[in-house]
C-alpha positions in Angstrom: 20.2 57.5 -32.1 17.8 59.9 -29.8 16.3 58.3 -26.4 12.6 58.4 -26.4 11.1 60.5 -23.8 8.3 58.3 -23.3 9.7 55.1 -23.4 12.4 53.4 -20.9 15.6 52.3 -23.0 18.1 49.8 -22.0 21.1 49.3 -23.4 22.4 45.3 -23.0 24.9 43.2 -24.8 23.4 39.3 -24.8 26.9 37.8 -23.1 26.5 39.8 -19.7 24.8 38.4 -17.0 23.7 41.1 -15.1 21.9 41.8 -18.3 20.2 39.0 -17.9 19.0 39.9 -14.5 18.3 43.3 -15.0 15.7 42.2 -17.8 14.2 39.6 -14.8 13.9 43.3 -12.4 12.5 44.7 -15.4 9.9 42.0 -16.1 8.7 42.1 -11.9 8.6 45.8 -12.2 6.2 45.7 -15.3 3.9 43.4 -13.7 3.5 46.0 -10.4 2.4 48.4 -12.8 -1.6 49.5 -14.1 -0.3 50.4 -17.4 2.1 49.6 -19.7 5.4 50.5 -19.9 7.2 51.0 -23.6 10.7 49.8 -23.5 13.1 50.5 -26.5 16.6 47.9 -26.3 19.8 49.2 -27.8 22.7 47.1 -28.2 25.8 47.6 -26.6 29.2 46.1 -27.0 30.3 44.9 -23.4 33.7 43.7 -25.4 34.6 46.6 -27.6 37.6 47.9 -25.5 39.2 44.3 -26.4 38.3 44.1 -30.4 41.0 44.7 -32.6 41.4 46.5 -36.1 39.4 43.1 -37.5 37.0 42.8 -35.2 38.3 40.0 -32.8 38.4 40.1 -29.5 41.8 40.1 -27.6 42.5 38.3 -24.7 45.6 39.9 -23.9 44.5 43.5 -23.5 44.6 44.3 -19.8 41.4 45.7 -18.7 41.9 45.2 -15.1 39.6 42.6 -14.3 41.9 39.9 -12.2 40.7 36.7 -10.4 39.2 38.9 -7.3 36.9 40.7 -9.7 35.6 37.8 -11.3 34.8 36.4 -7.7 32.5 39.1 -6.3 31.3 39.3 -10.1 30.0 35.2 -9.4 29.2 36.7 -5.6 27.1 39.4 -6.7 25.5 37.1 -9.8 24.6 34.5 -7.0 23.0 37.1 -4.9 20.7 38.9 -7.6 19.6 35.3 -8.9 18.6 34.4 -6.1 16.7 37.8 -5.2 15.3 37.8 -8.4 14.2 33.9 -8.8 16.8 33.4 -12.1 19.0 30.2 -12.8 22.5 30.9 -14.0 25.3 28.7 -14.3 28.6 30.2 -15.2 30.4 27.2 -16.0 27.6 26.0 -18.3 27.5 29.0 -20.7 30.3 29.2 -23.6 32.6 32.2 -23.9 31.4 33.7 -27.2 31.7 36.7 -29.4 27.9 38.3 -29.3 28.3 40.6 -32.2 26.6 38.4 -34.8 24.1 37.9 -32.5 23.6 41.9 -32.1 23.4 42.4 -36.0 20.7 39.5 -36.1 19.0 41.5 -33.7 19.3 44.9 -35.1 17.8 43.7 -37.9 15.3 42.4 -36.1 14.2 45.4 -34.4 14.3 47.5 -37.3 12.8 45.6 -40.1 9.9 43.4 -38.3 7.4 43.7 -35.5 8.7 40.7 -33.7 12.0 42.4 -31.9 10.6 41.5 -28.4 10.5 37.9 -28.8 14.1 37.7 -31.0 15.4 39.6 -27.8 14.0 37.3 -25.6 14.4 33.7 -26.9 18.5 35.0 -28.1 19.0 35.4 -23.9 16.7 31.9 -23.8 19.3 30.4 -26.0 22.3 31.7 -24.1 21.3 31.7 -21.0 19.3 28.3 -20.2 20.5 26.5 -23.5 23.8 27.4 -22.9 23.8 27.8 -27.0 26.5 29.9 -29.2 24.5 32.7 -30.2 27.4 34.3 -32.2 27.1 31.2 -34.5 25.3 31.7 -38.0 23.2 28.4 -37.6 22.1 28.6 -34.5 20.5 32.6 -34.9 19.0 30.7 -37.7 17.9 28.4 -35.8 16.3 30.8 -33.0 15.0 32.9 -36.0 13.0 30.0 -37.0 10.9 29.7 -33.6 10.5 33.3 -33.9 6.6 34.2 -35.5 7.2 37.2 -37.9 10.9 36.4 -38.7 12.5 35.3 -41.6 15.4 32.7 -41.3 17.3 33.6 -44.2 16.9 37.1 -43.8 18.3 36.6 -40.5 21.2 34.8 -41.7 21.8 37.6 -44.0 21.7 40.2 -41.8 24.1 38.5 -39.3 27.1 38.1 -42.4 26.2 41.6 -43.7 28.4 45.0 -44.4 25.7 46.9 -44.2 24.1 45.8 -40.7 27.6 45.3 -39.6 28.5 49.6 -40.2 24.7 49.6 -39.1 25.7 47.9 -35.3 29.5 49.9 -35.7 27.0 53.2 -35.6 24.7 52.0 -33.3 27.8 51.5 -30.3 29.3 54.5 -31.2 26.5 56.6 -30.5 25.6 54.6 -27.2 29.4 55.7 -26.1 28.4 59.7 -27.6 25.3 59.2 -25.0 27.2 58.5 -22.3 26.9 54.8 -21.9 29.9 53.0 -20.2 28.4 49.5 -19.1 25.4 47.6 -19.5 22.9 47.3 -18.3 22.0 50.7 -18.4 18.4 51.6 -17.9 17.4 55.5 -19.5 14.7 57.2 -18.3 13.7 61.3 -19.8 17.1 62.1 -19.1 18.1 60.1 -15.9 19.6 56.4 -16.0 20.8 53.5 -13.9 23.6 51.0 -14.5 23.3 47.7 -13.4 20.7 44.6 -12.7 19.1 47.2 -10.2 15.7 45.8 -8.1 12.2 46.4 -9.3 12.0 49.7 -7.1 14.9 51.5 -8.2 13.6 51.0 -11.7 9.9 52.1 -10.5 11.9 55.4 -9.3 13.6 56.1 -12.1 10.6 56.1 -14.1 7.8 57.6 -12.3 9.7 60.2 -10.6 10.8 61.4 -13.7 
């Protein structure tokens, strides 16, 4: 993986809210601007420390994160949604594994020209349809609303070896480049983590 120079890349996993948000910054800072900003999304696996030799997730690996954290993590999502005009409802979103839904959309992004609006209607699906994205029939499903995407092939793609060594690569080299956490926004060599506002993004990219 090599960051383009000329383009702003963000790296997000579908499951983190802050991702969320930091696409809502993203989208005010873009309509501030007189031309067009290229953005290039990488994948990122907000879970990985917890999966196991099979893939699953553990829920008994201690990563530090008690009851306090999670409080200022609802305090701080609270805040930014309401800074940056964004509904989210913790309790109505199910806890899911996003992986399949990150091999769906490598695929996506890689094999079609319609990457932008998988991205977007998978965090749709999440986020406001409170749907399980890591489930087969329901990428399907999204697929299917999706101009320029095949349903099957998306099904494929989300069950495959090949686009699951494909996603494997893709995470490893995100952690070779430095990335810890998501949202990380990359800019010709300088970056910030986190739903950051519209201006810290319009920094990061024209002072560059």
């Amino acid at each position: 993986m090599s960051l383009d120079d000329d383009a702003l890349t963000v790296f997000s996993d579908y499951v983190c809210p802050f991702c969320y948000l930091g696409r809502a910054s993203l989208q005010q800072y873009r309509a501030t601007r007189d031309e067009p900003l290229d953005v290039t999304w990488h994948a990122f696996d907000l879970r990985g420390h917890k999966r196991d030799e099979h893939g699953e997730i553990r829920e008994d690996v201690d990563d530090g994160k008690d009851d306090d954290y999670f409080e200022e993590v609802r305090e701080n999502v609270q805040r930014l949604s309401e800074e940056y005009g964004v509904d989210i409802d913790f309790d109505a979103v199910p806890d899911i594994d996003s992986w399949n839904a990150q091999q769906a959309a490598l695929y996506v992004r890689e094999e079609t020209d319609a990457f932008a609006a998988f991205d977007d209607a998978l965090f749709e699906a999440y986020w406001t349809d409170y749907r399980d994205i890591g489930d087969v029939d329901v990428l399907a499903d999204v697929a299917g609303d999706v101009d320029g995407v095949a349903v099957e092939a998306v099904r494929d793609a989300a069950t495959s070896d090949e686009w699951e060594a494909r996603l494997e690569s893709e995470f490893e080299e995100a952690k070779q480049l430095g990335i810890t956490g998501v949202p990380t926004f990359a800019y010709d060599g300088h970056a910030a983590r986190g739903a950051v506002p519209p201006e810290q993004l319009e920094r990061l990219v024209e002072a560059a």
